[in-house]
N, C-alpha and C positions, 0 to 999 in steps of 0.2 A: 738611335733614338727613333723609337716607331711613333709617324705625327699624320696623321690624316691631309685629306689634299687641303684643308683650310689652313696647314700651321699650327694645330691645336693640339697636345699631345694626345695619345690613344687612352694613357690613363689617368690625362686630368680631363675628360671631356667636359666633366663636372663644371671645371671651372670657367667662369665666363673672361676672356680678353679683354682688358680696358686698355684705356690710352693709346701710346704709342699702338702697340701690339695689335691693339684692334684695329687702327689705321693701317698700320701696314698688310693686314689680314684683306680689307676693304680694296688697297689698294694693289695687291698681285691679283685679286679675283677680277681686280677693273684690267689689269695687263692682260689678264691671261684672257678673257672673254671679249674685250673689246677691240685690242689694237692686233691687226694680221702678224702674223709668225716672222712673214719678209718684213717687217717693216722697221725702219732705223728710227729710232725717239731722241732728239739732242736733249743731250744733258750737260750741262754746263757748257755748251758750245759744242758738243762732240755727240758724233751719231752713235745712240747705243743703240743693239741690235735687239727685237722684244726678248728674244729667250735667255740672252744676256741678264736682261732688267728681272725677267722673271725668275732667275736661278741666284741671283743676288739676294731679291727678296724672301728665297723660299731658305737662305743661308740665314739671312736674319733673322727669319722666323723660327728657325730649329734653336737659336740660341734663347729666346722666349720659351720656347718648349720644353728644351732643357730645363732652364730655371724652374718649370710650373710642376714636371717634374720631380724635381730632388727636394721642392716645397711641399708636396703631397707627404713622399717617403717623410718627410723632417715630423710632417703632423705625424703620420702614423704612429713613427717611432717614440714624437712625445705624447701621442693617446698609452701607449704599452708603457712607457715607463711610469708615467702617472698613476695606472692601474695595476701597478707592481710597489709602489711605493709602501704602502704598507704592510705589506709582506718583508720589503727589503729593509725598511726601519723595527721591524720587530727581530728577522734575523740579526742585524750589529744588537739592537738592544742584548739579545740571547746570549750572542757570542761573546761581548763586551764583560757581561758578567760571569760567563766561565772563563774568561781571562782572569779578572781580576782575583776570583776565589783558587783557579790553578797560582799563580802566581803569586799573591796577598795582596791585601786591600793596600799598601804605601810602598810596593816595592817597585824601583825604577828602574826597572827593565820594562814596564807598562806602557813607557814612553815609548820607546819603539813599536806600538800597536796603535799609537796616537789616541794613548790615555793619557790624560794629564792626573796626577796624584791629587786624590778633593786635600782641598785647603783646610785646616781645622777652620771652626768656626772662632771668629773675634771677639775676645772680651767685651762686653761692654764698660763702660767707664761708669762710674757713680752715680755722674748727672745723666745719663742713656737711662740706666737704668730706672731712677727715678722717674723719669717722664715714660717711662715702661710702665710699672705698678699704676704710674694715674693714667695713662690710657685704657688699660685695663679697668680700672675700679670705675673707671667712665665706662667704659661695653657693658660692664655687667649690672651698672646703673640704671642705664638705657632701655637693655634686655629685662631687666626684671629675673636676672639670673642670680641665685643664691647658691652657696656652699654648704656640703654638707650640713654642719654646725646650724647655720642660721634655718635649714629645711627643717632641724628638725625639734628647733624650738618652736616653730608653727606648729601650734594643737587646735585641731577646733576642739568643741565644747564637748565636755564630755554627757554631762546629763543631756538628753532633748527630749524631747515631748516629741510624738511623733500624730499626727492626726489625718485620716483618712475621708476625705469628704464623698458624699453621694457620687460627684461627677469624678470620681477617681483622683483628685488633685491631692498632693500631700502634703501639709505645711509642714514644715522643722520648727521646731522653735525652743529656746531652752527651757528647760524643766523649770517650772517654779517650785520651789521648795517650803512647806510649809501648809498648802492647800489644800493639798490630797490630792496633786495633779498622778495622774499615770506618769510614771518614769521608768525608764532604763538605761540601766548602766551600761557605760564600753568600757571593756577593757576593765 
């Protein structure tokens, strides 16, 4: 594990040390710089010797390094697979269906490819059904949606008077009959 003399690895330099990690970063750079090489520091009653203190810390800190490490790799890895994802769900899509048409649409050997056989679709029952047709007859109520039939008993008018004013404006208006209005016939 390649770690700079702070403890830091080489290839997460990116990353900033918090917590513990940072203290113990603070506190080798305070061994190493400030207490003499000869010199014994009691620890828990017991003289450790500085290089001692500082080769313990610098073991601890590879183990922080490690970790910031294989947390780098982990993102990388899941930056690629995320930017593969789409490509790798259109391949199963692709594949999935030349299974099924090599094989046939309900045959169970599918399963061993971890196709599950599609379920026919469920009868409805009378009363579903019902409340079917009037949900429906409700949408298309709502929408202003009509069926063929009822399109095409909407006629408009067949005679109109058509008149053209100065400022270009056109009234429509139905043909009076009987006047001598100009008329033309559709259709």
């Amino acid at each position: 594990m390649a770690t700079n003399s702070g403890g830091v690895p080489a290839s997460a330099e990116k990353q900033v040390p918090k917590g513990l990690w940072a203290l113990l970063i603070l506190m080798k750079a305070g061994i190493d710089q400030k207490i003499p090489v000869t010199s014994n520091v009691p620890v828990d009653g017991q003289p450790t010797p500085q290089p001692s203190l500082s080769q313990e810390l610098a073991s601890d800190l590879t183990l922080f390094a490690n970790v910031a490490d294989l947390e780098a790799q982990l993102k990388a890895a899941r930056a690629a697979k995320a930017a593969a994802m789409g490509r790798i769900r259109v391949r199963y899509q692709d594949l999935k269906q030349a299974l099924i048409v090599y094989f046939g649409k309900g045959n169970p050997i599918l399963a061993a490819f971890g196709i599950a056989a599609r379920k026919p679709r469920r009868k409805l029952t009378s009363a579903e059904n019902v409340l079917a047709a009037g949900r429906s007859e409700s949408t298309r109520t709502k929408r202003g949606t009509k069926g063929a039939a009822a399109k095409a008993a909407i006629q408009g008018e067949r005679n109109v008077t058509v008149t053209v004013g100065p400022d270009a404006k056109k009234n429509v208006a139905p043909a009076q009959t009987g006047n001598g209005a100009a008329s033309t016939k559709n259709g």
